[in-house]
KOLDO-944231 format. One line per 4 residues: for each residue x, y, z of C-alpha. Coordinates in Angstrom, 3 decimals, decimal comma. Example, Ala and Ser with C-alpha at 12.3 -4.5 7.8 and 13.67 -1.06 7.14 Angstrom:
<sites>
12,300 -4,500 7,800; 13,670 -1,060 7,140
</sites>
This chain:
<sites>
-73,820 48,521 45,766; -70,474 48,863 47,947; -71,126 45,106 49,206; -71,910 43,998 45,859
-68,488 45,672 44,614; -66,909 44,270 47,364; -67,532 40,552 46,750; -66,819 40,742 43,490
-62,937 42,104 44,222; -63,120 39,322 46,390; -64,169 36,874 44,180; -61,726 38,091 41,514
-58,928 38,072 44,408; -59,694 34,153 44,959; -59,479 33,238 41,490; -56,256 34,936 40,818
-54,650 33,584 44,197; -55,977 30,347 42,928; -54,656 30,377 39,252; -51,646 31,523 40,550
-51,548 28,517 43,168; -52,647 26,227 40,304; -49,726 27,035 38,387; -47,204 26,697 40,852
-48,065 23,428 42,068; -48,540 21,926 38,210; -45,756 19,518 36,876; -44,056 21,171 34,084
-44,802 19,573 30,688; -41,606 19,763 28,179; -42,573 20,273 24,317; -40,621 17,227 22,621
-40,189 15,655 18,741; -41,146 12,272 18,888; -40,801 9,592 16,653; -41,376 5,791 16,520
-39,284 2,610 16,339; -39,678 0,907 12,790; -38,267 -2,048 11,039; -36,678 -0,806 7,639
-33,466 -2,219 5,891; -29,981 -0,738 6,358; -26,371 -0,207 6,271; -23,636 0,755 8,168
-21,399 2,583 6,435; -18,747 5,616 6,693; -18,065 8,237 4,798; -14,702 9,676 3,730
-13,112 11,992 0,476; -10,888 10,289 -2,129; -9,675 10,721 -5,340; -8,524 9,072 -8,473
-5,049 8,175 -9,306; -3,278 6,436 -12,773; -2,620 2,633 -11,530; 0,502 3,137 -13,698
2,043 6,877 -14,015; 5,328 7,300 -16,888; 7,599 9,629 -16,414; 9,900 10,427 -19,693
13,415 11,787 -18,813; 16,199 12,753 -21,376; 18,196 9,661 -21,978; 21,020 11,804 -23,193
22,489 15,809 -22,566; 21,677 17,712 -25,765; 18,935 20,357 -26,991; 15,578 19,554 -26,652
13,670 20,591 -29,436; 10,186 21,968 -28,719; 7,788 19,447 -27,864; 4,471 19,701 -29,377
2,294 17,502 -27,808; -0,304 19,085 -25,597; -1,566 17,728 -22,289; -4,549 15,510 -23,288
-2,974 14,263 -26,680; -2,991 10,588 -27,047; -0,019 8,895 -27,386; 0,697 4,902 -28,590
3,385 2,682 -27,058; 6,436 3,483 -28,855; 5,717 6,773 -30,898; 8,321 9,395 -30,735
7,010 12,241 -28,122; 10,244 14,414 -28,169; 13,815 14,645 -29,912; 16,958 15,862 -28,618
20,279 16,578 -31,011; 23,201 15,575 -28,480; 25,772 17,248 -27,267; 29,673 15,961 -28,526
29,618 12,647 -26,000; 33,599 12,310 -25,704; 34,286 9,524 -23,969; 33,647 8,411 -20,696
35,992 8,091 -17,339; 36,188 5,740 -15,518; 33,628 6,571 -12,472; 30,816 7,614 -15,275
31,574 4,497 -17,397; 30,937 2,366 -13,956; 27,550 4,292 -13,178; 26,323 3,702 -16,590
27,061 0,253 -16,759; 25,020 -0,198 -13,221; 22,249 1,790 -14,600; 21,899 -0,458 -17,765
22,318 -3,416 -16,166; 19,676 -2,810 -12,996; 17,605 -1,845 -16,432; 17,607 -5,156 -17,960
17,075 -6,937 -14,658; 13,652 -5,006 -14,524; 13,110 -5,857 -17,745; 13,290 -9,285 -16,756
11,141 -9,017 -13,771; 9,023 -6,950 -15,872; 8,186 -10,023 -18,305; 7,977 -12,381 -15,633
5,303 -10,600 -13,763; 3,243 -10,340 -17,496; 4,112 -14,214 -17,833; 2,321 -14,265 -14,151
-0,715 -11,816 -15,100; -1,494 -14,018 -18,216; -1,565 -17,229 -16,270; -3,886 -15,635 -13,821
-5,800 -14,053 -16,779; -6,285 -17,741 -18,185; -7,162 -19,419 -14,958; -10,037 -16,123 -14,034
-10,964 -17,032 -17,817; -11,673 -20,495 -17,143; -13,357 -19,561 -13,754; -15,920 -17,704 -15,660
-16,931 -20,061 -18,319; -17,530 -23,091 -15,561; -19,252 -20,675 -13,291; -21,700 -19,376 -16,319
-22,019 -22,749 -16,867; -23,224 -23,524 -13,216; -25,269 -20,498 -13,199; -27,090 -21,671 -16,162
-27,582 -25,301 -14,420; -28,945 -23,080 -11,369; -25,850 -24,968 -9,629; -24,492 -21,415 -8,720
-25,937 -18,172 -7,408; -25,781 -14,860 -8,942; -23,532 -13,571 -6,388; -20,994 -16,146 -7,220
-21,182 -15,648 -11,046; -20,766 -11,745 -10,402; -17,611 -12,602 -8,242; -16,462 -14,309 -10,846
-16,687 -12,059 -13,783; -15,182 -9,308 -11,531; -12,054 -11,704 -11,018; -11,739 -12,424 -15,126
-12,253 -8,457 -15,316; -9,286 -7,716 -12,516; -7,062 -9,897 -13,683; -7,523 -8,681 -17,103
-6,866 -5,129 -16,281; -3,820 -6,546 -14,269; -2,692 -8,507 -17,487; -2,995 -5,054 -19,613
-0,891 -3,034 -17,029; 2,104 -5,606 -16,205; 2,372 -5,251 -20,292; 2,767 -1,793 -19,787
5,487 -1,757 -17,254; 7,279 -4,221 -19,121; 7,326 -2,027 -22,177; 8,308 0,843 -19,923
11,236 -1,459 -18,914; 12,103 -1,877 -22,205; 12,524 1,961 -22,884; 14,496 2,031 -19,739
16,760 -0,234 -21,330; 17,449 1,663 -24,320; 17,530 4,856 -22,673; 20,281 3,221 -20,003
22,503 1,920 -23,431; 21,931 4,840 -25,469; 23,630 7,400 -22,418; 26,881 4,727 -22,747
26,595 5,640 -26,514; 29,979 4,012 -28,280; 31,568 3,130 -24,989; 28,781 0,549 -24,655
30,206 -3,327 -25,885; 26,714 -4,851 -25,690; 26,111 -8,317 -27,668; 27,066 -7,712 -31,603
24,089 -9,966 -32,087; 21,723 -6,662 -31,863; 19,743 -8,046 -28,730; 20,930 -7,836 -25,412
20,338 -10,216 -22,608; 17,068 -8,881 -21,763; 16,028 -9,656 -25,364; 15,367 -5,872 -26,380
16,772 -4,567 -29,365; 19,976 -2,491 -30,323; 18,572 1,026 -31,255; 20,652 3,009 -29,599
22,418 5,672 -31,205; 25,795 6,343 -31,072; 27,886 9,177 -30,511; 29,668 9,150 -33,941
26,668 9,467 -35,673; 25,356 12,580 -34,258; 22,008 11,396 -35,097; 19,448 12,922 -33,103
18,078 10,961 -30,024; 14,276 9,993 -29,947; 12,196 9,712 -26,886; 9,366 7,212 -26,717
6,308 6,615 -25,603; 6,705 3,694 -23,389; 3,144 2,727 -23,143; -0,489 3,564 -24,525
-2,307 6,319 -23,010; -2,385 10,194 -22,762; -0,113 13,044 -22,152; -0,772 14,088 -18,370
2,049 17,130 -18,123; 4,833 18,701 -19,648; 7,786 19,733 -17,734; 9,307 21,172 -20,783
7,994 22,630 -24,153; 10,355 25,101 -25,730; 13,592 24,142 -26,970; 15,848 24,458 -24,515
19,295 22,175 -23,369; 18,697 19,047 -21,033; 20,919 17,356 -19,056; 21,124 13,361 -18,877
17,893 12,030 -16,304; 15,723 15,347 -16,462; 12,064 15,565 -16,597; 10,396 15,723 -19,912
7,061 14,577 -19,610; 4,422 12,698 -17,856; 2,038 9,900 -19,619; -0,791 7,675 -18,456
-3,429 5,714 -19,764; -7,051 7,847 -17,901; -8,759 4,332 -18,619; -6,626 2,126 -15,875
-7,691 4,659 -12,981; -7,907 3,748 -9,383; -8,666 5,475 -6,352; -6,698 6,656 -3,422
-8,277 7,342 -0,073; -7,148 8,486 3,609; -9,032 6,931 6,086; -9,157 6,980 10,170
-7,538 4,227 11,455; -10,100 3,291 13,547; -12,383 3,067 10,085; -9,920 1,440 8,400
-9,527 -2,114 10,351; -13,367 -2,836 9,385; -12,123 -2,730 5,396; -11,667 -5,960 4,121
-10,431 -6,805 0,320; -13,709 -6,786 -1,138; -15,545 -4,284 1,013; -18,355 -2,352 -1,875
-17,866 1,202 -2,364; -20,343 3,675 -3,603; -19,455 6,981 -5,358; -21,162 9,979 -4,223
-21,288 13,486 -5,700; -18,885 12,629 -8,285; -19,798 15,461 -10,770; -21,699 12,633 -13,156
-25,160 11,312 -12,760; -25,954 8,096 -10,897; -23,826 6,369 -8,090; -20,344 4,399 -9,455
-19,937 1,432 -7,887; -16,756 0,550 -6,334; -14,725 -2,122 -4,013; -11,728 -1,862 -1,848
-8,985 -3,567 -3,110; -6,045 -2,984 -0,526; -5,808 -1,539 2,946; -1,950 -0,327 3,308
-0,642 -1,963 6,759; 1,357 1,613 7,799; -0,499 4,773 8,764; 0,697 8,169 9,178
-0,826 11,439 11,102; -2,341 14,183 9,488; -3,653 17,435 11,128; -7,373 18,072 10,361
-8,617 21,124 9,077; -9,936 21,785 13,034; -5,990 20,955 13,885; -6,717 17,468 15,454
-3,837 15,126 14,521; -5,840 11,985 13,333; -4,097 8,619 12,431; -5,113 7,459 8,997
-3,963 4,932 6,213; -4,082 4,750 2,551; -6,380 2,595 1,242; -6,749 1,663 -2,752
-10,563 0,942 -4,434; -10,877 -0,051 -8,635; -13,704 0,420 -9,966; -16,822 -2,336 -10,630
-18,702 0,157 -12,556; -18,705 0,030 -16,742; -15,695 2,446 -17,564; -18,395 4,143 -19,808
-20,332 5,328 -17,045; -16,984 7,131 -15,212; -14,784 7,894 -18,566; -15,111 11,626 -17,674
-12,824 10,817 -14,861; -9,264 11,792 -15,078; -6,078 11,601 -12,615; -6,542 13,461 -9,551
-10,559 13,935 -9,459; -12,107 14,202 -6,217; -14,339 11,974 -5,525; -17,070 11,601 -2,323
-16,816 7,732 -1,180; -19,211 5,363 1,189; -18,221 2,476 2,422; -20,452 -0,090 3,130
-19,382 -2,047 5,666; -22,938 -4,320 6,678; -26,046 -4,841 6,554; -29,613 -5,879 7,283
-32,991 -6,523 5,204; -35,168 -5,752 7,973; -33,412 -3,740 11,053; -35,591 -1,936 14,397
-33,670 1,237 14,028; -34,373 4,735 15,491; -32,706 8,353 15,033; -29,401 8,293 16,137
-29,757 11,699 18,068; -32,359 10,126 20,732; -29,238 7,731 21,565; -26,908 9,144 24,536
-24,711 7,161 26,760; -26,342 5,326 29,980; -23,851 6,071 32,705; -25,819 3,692 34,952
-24,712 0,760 33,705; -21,464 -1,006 31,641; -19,265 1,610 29,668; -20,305 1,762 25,995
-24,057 1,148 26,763; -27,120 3,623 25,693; -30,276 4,617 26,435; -32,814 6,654 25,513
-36,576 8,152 26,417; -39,312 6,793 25,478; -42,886 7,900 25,389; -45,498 6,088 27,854
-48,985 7,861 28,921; -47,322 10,699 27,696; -44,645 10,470 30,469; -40,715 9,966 29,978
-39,535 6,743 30,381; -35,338 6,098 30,769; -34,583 2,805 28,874; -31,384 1,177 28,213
-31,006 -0,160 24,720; -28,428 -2,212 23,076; -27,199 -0,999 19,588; -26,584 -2,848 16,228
-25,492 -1,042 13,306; -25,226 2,307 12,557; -25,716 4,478 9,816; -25,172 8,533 8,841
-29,007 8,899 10,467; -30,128 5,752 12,207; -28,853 2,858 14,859; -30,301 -0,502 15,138
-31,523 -1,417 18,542; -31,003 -5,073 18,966; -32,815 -5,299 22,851; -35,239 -2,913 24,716
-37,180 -1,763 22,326; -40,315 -3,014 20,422; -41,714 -1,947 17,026; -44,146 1,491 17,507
-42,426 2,490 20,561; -42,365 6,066 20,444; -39,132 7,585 21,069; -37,775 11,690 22,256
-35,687 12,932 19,646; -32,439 15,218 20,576; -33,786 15,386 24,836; -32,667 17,949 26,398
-31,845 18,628 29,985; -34,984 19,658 31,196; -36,320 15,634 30,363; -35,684 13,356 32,885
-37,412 9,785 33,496; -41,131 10,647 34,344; -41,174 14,268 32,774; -44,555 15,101 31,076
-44,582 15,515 27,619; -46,240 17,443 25,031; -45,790 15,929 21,347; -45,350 18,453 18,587
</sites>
C-alpha cells in the first residue's frame, strides 16, 4: 500500500510539473472582434451644428422723436408690406440748425441712392428669374426627348426655384428702401424742399408729414412677413433712430453654419446637405450655397481654439415639409462631400497609422490561420463608421477590430 501511495503522488507530481510546464511554454492567444472586408456603397461626409437664419431681417426704428403709443402686435403676428405696425404723436419739431439740417439731408439722400440700387438689383433678379425660366422649359423639353438626364432637369428647376426666391427678396429690400426714404424725409419734416411734384428722385412718394400738422407719424411695415421681436410695447417717448421692432418673412429662411477650416475647403457651391435631428420627421434636404472666404477662432467647449468659417446652405426641400422652422432653430447638418456605389470599406477603428512606411499611411491586422497579420492599406473615403481601402485588401478578408497592444504581427487569435 505505501508503494502504491507513493507512485501515485508521483504520478500526480509529474502531471502538475507538466501542466504547469505546458502552460508556460504555450503562445498566448489574444481574444479579438473580428470582422470582414465588404463591398457596400458610401459617403464621405462630416458632420457639424447649424441653425436657421431670415435671408432678409427688418428692423423698424422711430423715424421721428415723439410718444410711442403702445404697440399691439405680438411676436408671431403677420404683417403685409406697408401696413401701419406702430404710431408715434411728435414732439414740437422747431426748426433745424445748421449741423442737424446737414445730417439729415445726408441721411435722405444715401436713402434714395439705396433705393436706387435697391431697384436695380430687382431689375437684375427678374432678368435672371426670366432667363432660369426659360432654362427650365428647354430642359423639360429635352428631358422629355430623353436628350437630357434627370440630374440636369433637377439642376435646372433648382436654378428657376433660386432665382425666384432671389427675385421675391431683392423686392423686399427695395421696398425696405423705400420706407427708408420716407422715414429719412419725414425726420427733415418742413425744413425738407424736396420736388413739389410729390415724387422725389428715387421715384417714391411724398407722404411725409410735416411738422405743422402735428399729425401723428405712422410706421410701416416695409415688407411681408411676421413680427420676430418687440423692443418696445408700452407707450413710452422715443427718440429719432431707436429700435421699435423686428420683422421677417419665416418662409425665406436659410441656414448659418460654423465649420473647421480644414472641413470647409472641401465645400463647393453646390455641395448636398442633409438635415438631421431637426425636431420634424424625415431628413430635409439641403445644399451649400456660399463658403465665406474669412475665418475667425472660436474656443471649443474642451477650450481648443479651432479656426472655422461661416458657411450659408438654402434649402432644396418643399417649404411644406420644414414650415415649422423659424429664425434661430438649431439644426444637426451632414455634408456630403463624395461618394461611391460599390466601395471595399472596413471599420474605421481597425485603421491606425503604419509608422513603417510614408507619413499619412495605415495599416491594420488581419486574420490568417488564425494568426495576426500587419498589412499596410491605402485609404479612400471615409465616413462617421467606415474607410474605403483602395489597395491591400481583398473582399472577405477578415479584419481585428480596435487591436490592442498585446496584438502584434503573428499573435494567435481567438475570434469572439
Amino acid at each position: 500500500m505505501p508503494a502504491r501511495r507513493t507512485l501515485i503522488q508521483v504520478l500526480v507530481a509529474v502531471g502538475v510539473l507538466g501542466w504547469v510546464g505546458w502552460e508556460a511554454l504555450r503562445e498566448p492567444v489574444q481574444l479579438a472582434h473580428v470582422e470582414k472586408a465588404a463591398h457596400a456603397p458610401m459617403t464621405e461626409s462630416f458632420s457639424e451644428e447649424g441653425k436657421t437664419r431670415l435671408k432678409t431681417r427688418y428692423a423698424l426704428a422711430a423715424p421721428v422723436a415723439g410718444q410711442l403709443r403702445r404697440v399691439t402686435l405680438q411676436p408671431g403676428d403677420a404683417v403685409q408690406a406697408g401696413q401701419v405696425v406702430a404710431w408715434i404723436d411728435p414732439t414740437s419739431p422747431g426748426l433745424l440748425d445748421g449741423r442737424s439740417r446737414r445730417r439729415a439731408e445726408a441721411e435722405l439722400a444715401a436713402a434714395r441712392s439705396q433705393h436706387r440700387a435697391a431697384r436695380q438689383r430687382v431689375q437684375a433678379a427678374q432678368a435672371a428669374s426670366s432667363l432660369a425660366r426659360s432654362s427650365l422649359q428647354r430642359a423639360i423639353r429635352l428631358h422629355e426627348g430623353r436628350v437630357m438626364s434627370q440630374e440636369a432637369l433637377e439642376q435646372a428647376q433648382a436654378q428657376a426655384a433660386r432665382t425666384a426666391a432671389e427675385l421675391s427678396a431683392a423686392q423686399a429690400e427695395a421696398q425696405a428702401a423705400r420706407q427708408r426714404v420716407e422715414e429719412a424725409r419725414a425726420a427733415m419734416w418742413q425744413e425738407e424742399p424736396g420736388p413739389a411734384a410729390g415724387q422725389d428722385s428715387a421715384g417714391v412718394a411724398d407722404t411725409a408729414p410735416r411738422a405743422t400738422s402735428r399729425q401723428p407719424v405712422a410706421v410701416m411695415a416695409p415688407a411681408t412677413g411676421v413680427v420676430l421681436k418687440r423692443t418696445l410695447e408700452s407707450a413710452t417717448p422715443v427718440t429719432v433712430g431707436q429700435a421699435l421692432m423686428e420683422i421677417g418673412d419665416t418662409a425665406q429662411l436659410e441656414i448659418e453654419a460654423e465649420v473647421l477650416s480644414a472641413d470647409a475647403v472641401q465645400l463647393r457651391p453646390g455641395t448636398p446637405v442633409r438635415l438631421l435631428h431637426w425636431g420634424g420627421a424625415g431628413t430635409l434636404q439641403a445644399h451649400v450655397r456660399r463658403v465665406e472666404p474669412g475665418g475667425f477662432t472660436k474656443v471649443s467647449a474642451l477650450g481648443v481654439e479651432e479656426q472655422r468659417t461661416r458657411v450659408i446652405l438654402d434649402f432644396d426641400s418643399p417649404r411644406s415639409e420644414w414650415a415649422a422652422l423659424g429664425d434661430a432653430f438649431r439644426v444637426e447638418l451632414e455634408f456630403l462631400l463624395r461618394h461611391e456605389d460599390r466601395a471595399l470599406q472596413v471599420p474605421a477603428s481597425s485603421l491606425f497609422l503604419d509608422d513603417r512606411g510614408k507619413p499619412g499611411n495605415y495599416a491594420l491586422y488581419r486574420v490568417v490561420d488564425g494568426r495576426a497579420r500587419l498589412t499596410s492599406v491605402r485609404t479612400g473615403l471615409r465616413s462617421a463608421t467606415h474607410v474605403q481601402v483602395l489597395e491591400g485588401l481583398a473582399e472577405g478578408d477578415a479584419v481585428i477590430v480596435q487591436p490592442d497592444e498585446r496584438i502584434v504581427d503573428g499573435t494567435r487569435i481567438e475570434v469572439h
